[in-house]
Structure formats: C-alpha cells, structure tokens
C-alpha positions in Angstrom: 3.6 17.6 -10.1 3.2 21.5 -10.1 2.4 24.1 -7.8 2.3 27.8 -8.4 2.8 28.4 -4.3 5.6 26.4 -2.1 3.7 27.5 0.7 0.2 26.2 -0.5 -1.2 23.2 1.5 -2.5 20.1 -0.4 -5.4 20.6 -2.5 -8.2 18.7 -0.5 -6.1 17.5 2.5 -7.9 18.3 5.7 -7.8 17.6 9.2 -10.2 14.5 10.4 -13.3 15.4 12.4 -12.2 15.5 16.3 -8.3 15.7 15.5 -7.5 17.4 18.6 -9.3 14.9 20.9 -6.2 13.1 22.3 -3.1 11.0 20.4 -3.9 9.7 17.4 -1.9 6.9 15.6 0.9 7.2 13.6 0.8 5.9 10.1 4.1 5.6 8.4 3.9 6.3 4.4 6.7 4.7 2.0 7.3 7.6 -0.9 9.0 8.1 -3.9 11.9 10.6 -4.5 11.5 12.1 -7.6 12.0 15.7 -9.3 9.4 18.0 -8.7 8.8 21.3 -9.8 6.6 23.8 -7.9 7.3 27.9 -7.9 10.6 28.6 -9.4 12.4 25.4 -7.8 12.8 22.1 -9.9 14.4 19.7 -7.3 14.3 15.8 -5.8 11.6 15.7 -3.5 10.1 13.0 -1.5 6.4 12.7 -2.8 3.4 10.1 -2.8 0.1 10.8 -4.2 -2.0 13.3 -1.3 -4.8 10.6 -1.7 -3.0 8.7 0.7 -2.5 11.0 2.8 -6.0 12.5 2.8 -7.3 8.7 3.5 -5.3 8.7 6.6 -6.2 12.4 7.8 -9.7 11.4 7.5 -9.3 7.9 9.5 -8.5 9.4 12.0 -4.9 8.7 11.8 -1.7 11.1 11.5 0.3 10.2 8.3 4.2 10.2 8.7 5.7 10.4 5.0 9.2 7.6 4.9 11.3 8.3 2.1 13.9 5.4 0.5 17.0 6.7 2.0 18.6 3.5 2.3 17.7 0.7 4.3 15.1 1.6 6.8 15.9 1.0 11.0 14.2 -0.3 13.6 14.0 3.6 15.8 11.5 4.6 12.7 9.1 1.4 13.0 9.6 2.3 17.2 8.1 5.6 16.3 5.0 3.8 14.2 1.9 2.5 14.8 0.8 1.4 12.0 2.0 1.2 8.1 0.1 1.6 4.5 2.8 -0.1 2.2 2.1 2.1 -0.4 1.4 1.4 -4.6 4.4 2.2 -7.4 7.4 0.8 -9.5 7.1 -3.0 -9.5 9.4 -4.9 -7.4 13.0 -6.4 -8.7 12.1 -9.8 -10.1 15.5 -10.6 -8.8 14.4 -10.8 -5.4 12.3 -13.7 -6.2 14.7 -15.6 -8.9 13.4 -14.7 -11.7 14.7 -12.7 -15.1 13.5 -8.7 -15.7 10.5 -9.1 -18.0 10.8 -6.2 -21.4 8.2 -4.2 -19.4 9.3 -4.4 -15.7 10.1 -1.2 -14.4 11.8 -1.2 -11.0 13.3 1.0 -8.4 16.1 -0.4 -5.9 15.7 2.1 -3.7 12.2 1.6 -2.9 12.9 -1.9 -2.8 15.8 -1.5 -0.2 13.9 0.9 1.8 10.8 -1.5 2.2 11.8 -4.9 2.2 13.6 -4.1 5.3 10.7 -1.8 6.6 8.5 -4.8 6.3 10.3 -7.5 7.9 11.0 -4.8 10.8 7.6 -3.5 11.1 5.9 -7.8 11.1 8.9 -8.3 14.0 7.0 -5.1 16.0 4.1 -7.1 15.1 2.6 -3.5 13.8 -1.0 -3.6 11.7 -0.2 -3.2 8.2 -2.5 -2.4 5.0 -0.7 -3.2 1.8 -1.9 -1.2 -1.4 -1.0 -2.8 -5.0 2.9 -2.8 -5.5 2.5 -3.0 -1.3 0.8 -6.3 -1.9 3.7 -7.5 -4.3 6.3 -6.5 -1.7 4.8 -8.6 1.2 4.1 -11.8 -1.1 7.9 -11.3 -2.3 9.3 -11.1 1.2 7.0 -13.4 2.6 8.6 -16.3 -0.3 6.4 -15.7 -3.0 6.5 -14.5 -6.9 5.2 -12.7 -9.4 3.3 -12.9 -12.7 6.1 -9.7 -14.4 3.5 -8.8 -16.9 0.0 -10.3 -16.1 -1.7 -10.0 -20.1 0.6 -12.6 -20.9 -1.4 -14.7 -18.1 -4.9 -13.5 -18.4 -5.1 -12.7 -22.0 -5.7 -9.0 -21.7 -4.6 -5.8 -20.0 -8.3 -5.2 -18.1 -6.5 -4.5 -14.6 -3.6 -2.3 -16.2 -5.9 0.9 -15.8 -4.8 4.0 -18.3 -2.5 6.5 -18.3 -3.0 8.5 -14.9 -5.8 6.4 -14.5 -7.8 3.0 -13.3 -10.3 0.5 -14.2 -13.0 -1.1 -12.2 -12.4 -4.6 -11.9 -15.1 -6.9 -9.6 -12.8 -8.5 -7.2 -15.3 -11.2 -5.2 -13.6 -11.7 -1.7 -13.6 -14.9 0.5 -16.7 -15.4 2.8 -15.1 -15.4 5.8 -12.0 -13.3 5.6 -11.0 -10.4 7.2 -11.0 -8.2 4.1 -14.6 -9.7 3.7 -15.3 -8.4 6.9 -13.9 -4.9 5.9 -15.3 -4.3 2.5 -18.2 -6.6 1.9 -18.6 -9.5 -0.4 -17.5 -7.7 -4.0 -15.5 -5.1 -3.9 -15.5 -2.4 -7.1 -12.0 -2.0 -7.4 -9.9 0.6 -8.9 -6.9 -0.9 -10.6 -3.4 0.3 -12.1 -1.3 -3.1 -12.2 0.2 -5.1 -14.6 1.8 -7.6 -11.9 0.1 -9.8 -9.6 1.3 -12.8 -7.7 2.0 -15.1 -9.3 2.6 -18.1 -6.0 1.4 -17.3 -3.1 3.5 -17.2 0.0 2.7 -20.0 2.3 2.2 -17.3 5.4 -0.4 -15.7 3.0 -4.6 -17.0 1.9 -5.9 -15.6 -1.1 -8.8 -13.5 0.0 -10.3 -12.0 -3.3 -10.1 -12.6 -6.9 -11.2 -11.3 -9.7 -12.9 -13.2 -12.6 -9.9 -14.2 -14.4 -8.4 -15.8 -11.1 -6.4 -12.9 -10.7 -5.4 -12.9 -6.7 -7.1 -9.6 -6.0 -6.0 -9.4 -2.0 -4.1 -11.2 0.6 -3.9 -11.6 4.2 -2.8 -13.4 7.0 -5.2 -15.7 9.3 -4.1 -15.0 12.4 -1.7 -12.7 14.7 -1.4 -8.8 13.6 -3.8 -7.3 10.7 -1.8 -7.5 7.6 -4.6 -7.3 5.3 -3.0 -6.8 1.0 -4.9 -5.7 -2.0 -3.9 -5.4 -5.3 -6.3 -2.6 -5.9 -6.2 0.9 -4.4 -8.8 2.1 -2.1 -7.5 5.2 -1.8 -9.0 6.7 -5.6 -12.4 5.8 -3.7 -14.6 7.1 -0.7 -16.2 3.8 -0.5 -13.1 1.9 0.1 -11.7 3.9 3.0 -12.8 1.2 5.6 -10.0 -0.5 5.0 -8.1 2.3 6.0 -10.2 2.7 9.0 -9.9 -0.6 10.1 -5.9 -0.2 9.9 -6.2 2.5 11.7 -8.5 1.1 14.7 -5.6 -1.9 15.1 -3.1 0.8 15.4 -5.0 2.9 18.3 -5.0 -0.9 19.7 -1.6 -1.2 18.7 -0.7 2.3 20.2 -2.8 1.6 23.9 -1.2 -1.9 24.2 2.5 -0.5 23.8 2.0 2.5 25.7 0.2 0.4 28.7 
C-alpha cells in the first residue's frame, strides 16, 4: 500500500449525504497490522481495505477502525453500535480441532482480537454483518468447522478469486431469510475464499448457497441481526444494502440503549 502524501485522505472516501444531521452509529472495523509504506516512512500500521470504510461512510454509519492488540474488552464493544467482522487470513484450524492444512495461512492475532470481540459484542446483543473470513469466525465460535481448502471439496478453485481480485459466483439465498430479504433471491457475488464451512453451527441456518452446495451466507433466526456471507459486498455498489441494513439495526440499536 503506497502513498506519495501522509497527509492525503483516502482515494474515494467521502462523507454520506446528510452526515451532519444528528448522531450517527458507530461501526466498529477489525484491521490488520501490517507494514506500510507511504512518503518516506515504511512502518506497522493498522490498515483494512478503504472499501469498507467507504461502504460504511456511505450508510450512513461512522466507521471506527479496531486493530488486533490483544484480546479485545468489553469498554470498546460499550462504545459500538454495530460491527462488520471484516474479510482476511483464514482462521486457526486449531480452534476447531482440526490439523493446519499445506495452504492455511493464519494470523493469531486477528484471531485473539476477534474471537473475543465476537462473543463480547453477541453478549451486548449488537447487530453484526460478517464479511468472508468474518463468516468463518462466527461459524468457529459459534461450534462449527471449516472445509481448510475448499477445491479439495468442490473439485475446483471457482470461489478462490485471483490475485488482488474476485470472481462472480451465483449464490441463490433461502426464500424467506433475512439475507433474502436484504439482497434479493440470487445474489452476484464477488468472491476471494478458499475456506468455507464446513459444519454448521447449530445457533446458525444456511441462508445461501452456491451451485456446488457451497454455504454462501449464514444467519441467525431470531434475536439481534447477525447476518454472515462468505462473499464481500463491499467490491460492489449493488451489495451495499446489506450494509445499510446493518446499519439501520444499529441506529435501533443506538436509540434503544441511549433511551
């Protein structure tokens, strides 16, 4: 990630229509920390991808940037209103029994850092969208597994995307559902995964698939919105709804706990 100005804002980031028309909800954003080099420094930063962040901006929602320092506490998710587990490294097949696959890449801190921002943040009973790796994350936590490399499962690597890039896989949700309900019946999704679940968390329904079977996006049927899909809407205009909608349950979230 270059910049040729540490004082430059982020290319494309800007502020949502009617920003200063009263509180807006927080949305907390799980990051990486990685080096980054922009003027003359070269340094560990705490960076996610500023499609995120844009998504947010332009939902209406104020996005709060969590780096993995450690394991997160309960004052952050107090100062939330919402949280977009965000995509990345694929989770530590140890957390779910199994051994590391050749191609599992994984990063503990991440993996300390939300684990224990997602059991604090379903305790605060705050709305949550989770994006991909996000999705893994909640199966994982919720007593679920993973597929560690899904070709071996599906016969090809259609929903591994390209280098710095995605595919469009057809993910058909369940008539129904809440994500239904969100983004329509079929949902062109932009994919970069080579994990999926594997089994399902009992707390969790399967709420689109893709062709091969591949569990596409998960959710719970009742209490707070915690919709998950393995796909990432934020590459795509279209898909922004379901950021929206995560958004509108925290602005409920945010009236109820400030009433």
């Amino acid at each position: 990630m270059d910049s040729n100005d540490s004082e430059a804002s982020p290319a494309g980031v800007v502020p949502a229509a009617g920003a200063d028309q009263g509180p807006r909800p927080v949305i907390g954003l799980p990051t990486y920390l990685e080096p980054v080099r922009f003027g003359s420094w070269n340094v560990d930063s705490a960076v996610l991808h500023a499609s995120y962040v844009q998504m947010v901006v332009e939902a209406g929602g104020i996005p709060v940037l969590l780096p993995p320092l450690g394991v997160a506490r309960p004052e952050l998710v107090a100062r939330l209103d919402g949280l977009v587990l965000t995509g990345g490294a694929d989770v530590s097949p140890a957390r779910y029994g199994a051994a590391e696959h050749a191609l599992t890449y994984t990063r503990p801190d991440r993996d300390e850092s939300e684990f224990e921002l997602f059991a604090l943040a379903r305790a605060a009973r705050l709305p949550i969208l989770a994006v991909c790796r996000g999705l893994q994350v909640v199966n994982v936590a919720l007593g679920g597994t993973l597929s560690q490399h899904l070709p071996d499962v599906v016969g090809h690597a259609e929903h591994s995307g390209t280098g710095g890039g995605f595919t469009v896989t057809e993910a058909v949700t369940v008539t129904g559902s809440r994500v239904a309900a969100i983004a329509g019946p079929q949902v062109k999704a932009n994919c970069h995964h080579h994990q999926a679940i594997d089994v399902l968390a009992e707390e969790l329904v399967a709420t689109a698939h893709a062709a091969d079977g591949t569990i596409e996006a998960a959710e719970t049927t009742d209490g707070p919105f915690l919709v998950g899909v393995q796909w990432h809407p934020e590459v795509d205009a279209v898909d922004r709804r379901l950021i929206k909608a995560l958004v509108a349950a925290a602005e409920d979230y945010r009236r109820e706990r400030m009433s």
